[in-house]
Wavefront OBJ file of the C-alpha trace (Angstrom):
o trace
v 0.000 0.000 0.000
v 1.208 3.521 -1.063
v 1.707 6.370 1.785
v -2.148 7.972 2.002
v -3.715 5.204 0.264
v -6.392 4.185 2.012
v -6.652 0.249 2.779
v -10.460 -1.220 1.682
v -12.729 -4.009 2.913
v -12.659 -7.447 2.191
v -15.014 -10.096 4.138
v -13.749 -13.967 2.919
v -16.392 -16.301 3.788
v -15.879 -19.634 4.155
v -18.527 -22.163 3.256
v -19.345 -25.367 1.936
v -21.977 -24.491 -0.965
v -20.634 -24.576 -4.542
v -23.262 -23.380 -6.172
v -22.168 -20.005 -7.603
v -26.344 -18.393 -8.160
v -26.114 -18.894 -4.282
v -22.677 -17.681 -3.427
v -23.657 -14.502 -6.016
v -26.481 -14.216 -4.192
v -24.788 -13.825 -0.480
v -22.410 -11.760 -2.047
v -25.233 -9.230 -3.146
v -26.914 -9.312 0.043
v -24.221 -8.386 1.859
v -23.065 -5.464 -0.729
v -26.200 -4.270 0.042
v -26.577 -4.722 3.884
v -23.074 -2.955 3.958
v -23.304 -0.352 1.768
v -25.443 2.299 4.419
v -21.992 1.899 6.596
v -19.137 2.457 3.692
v -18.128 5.796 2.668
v -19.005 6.805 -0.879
v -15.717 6.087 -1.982
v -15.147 2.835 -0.020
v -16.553 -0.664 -0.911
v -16.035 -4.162 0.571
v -14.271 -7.180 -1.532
v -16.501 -10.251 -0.786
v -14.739 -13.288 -1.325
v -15.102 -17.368 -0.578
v -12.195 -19.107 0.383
v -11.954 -21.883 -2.203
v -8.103 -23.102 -1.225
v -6.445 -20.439 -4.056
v -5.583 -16.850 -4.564
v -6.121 -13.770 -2.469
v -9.235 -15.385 -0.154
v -6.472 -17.600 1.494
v -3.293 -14.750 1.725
v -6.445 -12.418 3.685
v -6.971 -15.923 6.068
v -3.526 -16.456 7.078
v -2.854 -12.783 7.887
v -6.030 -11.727 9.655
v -7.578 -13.187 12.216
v -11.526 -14.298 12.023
v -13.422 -11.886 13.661
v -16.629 -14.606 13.604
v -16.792 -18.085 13.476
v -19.506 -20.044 13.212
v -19.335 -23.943 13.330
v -22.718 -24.799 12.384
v -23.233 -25.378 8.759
v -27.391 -23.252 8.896
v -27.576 -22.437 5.434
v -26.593 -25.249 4.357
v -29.186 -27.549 6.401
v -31.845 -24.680 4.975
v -30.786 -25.598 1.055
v -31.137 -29.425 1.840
v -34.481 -29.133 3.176
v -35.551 -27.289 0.314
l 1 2 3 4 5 6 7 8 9 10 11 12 13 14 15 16 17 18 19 20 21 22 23 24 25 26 27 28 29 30 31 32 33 34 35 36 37 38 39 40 41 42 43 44 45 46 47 48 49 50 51 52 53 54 55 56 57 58 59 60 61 62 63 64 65 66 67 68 69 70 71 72 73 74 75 76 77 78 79 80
């Protein structure tokens, strides 16, 4: 990062859905749900960890603010 550069937002979420009209869909509910607290400049990088690539760089040098165990959404799509 450059002196005065201002760092942005990225959420990784890790889950075990592959289906990418769902994943797309969290993604866009969050961009909304978020967008009332970011600044009209700032915006959030939503990612999944899938293993590769920036998602997994972000995981090892941050520490998870939440963890959940419990698979919810998940048991929700099954039942569906």
């Amino acid at each position: 990062m450059k002196d005065g550069e201002k760092p942005h937002l990225a959420l990784v979420i890790e889950t075990e859905i592959k289906d990418k009209s769902i994943i797309e869909a969290i993604s866009q509910d969050l961009a909304v749900s978020t967008k009332g607290f970011l600044g009209e400049d700032e915006y959030i990088d939503i990612l999944v960890n899938d293993g590769n690539g920036t998602a997994v760089e972000i995981t090892k040098a941050v520490k998870p603010f939440y963890v959940r165990k419990s698979s919810w959404l998940k048991k929700v799509l099954i039942r569906q």
